[in-house]
N, C-alpha and C positions, 0 to 999 in steps of 0.2 A: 267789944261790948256793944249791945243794941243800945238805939236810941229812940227818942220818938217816933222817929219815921218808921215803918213796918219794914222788915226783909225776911228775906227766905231764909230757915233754917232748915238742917237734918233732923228729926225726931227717931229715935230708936225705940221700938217697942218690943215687946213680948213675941214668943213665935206665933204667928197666924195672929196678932192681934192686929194687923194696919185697918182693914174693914173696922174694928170694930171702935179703935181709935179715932178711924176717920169718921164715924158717924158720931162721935163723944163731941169730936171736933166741930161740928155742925150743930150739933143740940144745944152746945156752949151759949149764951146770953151776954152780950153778941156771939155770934157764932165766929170761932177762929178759921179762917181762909186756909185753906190746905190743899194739897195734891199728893195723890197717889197713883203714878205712874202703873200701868198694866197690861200685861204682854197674852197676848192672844195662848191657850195652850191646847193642844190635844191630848183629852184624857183617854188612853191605851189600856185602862183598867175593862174596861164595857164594850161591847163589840160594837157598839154603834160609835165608837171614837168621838164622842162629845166634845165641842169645844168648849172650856171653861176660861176663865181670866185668871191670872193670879200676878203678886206685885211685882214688877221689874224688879227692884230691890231688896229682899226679902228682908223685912224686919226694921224698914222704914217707909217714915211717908215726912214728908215736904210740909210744914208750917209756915207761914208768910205771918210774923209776931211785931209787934215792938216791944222795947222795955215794961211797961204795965203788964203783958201777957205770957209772963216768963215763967214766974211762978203756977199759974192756970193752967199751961203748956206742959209742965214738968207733972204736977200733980191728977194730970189726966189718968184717969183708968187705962190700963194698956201699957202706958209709957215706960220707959225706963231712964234714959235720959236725954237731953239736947246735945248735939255735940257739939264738943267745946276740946279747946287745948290751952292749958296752963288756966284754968277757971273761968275763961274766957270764951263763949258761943261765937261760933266760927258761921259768916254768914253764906250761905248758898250765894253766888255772882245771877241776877236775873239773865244771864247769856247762857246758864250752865242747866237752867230749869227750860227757858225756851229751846234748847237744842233737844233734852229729853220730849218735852210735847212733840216736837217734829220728830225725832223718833217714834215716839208712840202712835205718832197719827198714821205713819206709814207702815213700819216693819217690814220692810221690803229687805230684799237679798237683791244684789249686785253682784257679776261677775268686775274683776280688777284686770287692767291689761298691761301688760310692762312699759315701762316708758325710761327712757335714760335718763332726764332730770328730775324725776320722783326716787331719788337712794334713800337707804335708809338714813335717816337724824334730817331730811329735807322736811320743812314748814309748806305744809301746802292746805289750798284753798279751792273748797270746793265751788262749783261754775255755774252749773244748774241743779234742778232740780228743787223738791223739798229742803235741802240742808244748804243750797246755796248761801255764801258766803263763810261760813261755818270755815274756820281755819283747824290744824292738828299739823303732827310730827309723823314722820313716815319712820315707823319704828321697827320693821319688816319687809325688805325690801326683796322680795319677792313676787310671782308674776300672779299670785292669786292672793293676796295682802287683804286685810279686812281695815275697815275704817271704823274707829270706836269713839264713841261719848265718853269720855271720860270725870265723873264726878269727883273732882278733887277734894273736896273736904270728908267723903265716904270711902274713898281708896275705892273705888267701882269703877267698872265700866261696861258698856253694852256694845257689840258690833253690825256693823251693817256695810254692806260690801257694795263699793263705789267704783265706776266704771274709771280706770285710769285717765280715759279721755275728759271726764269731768273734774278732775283736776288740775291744777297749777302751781307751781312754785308760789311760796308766797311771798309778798315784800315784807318787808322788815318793818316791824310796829316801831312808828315813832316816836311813840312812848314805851321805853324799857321797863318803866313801873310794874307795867303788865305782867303776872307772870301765870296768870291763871293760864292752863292747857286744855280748849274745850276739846279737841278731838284727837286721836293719834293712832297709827294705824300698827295692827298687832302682826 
């Protein structure tokens, strides 16, 4: 359950409604804080190949709420519902929203190199770059492996393909509590 403190939630809307949510979102008194993450596309319909945007995640966009703004959030034009499991809104982890922005800001492709201690089910952690520090699962252990975002409370993810040299084994979180999976490679 939300508390007074604001957190990230999943919002699911209508199809093609996240623009139009997200500006309900903004018109709001106060206006509710939100993202909607957006993937560069080439439109192949027109010969001049346009580039357009459209949402990473089709058919949601990202809320930053507390308790007071649950029902406002719900009853927005657009929406359909917050996600939730067992009655209960399941909150986005602010690690799992900043790993999407560094996504978004780059969209970069990476070639993957083999390495013998990157197997697959190895925890590794990325070195440089944009996504450094950024931990995931090696879930594909092969020599062209993609590394993905993974949004656990939407079953989603996005990939983007990390040079094996900027990887590492990871050590072992000292806190097992943890069990959120920001990244994991497909």
């Amino acid at each position: 359950m939300l508390s007074s403190t604001p957190a990230w939630v999943a919002v699911m809307t209508h199809p093609n409604a996240e623009t139009t949510v997200a500006k309900h979102f903004a018109e709001a008194n106060p206006p509710i804080e939100y993202y909607l993450p957006m993937l560069a596309n080439r439109d192949r319909r027109y010969k001049h190949n346009n580039m357009t945007e459209k949402p990473m995640f089709p058919c949601y966009i990202f809320a930053r709420i507390n308790d007071k703004r649950i029902y406002e959030t719900r009853t927005t034009h657009g929406v359909i519902y917050i996600v939730s499991s067992q009655h209960s809104i399941i909150q986005v982890p602010e690690k799992e929203i900043e790993a999407v922005r560094r996504f978004e800001a780059t969209q970069r492709k990476i070639q993957i190199r083999d390495t013998s201690k990157l197997v697959k089910g190895a925890r590794a952690t990325i070195l440089s770059g944009e996504f450094a520090g950024l931990e995931g699962v090696l879930v594909k252990g092969d020599a062209n492996g993609n590394f993905a975002v993974n949004i656990s409370v939407m079953n989603m993810s996005f990939v983007v393909h990390i040079k094996r040299s900027e990887l590492r084994p990871a050590e072992e979180p000292a806190d097992t509590q943890d069990n959120t999976r920001l990244l994991s490679i497909k």
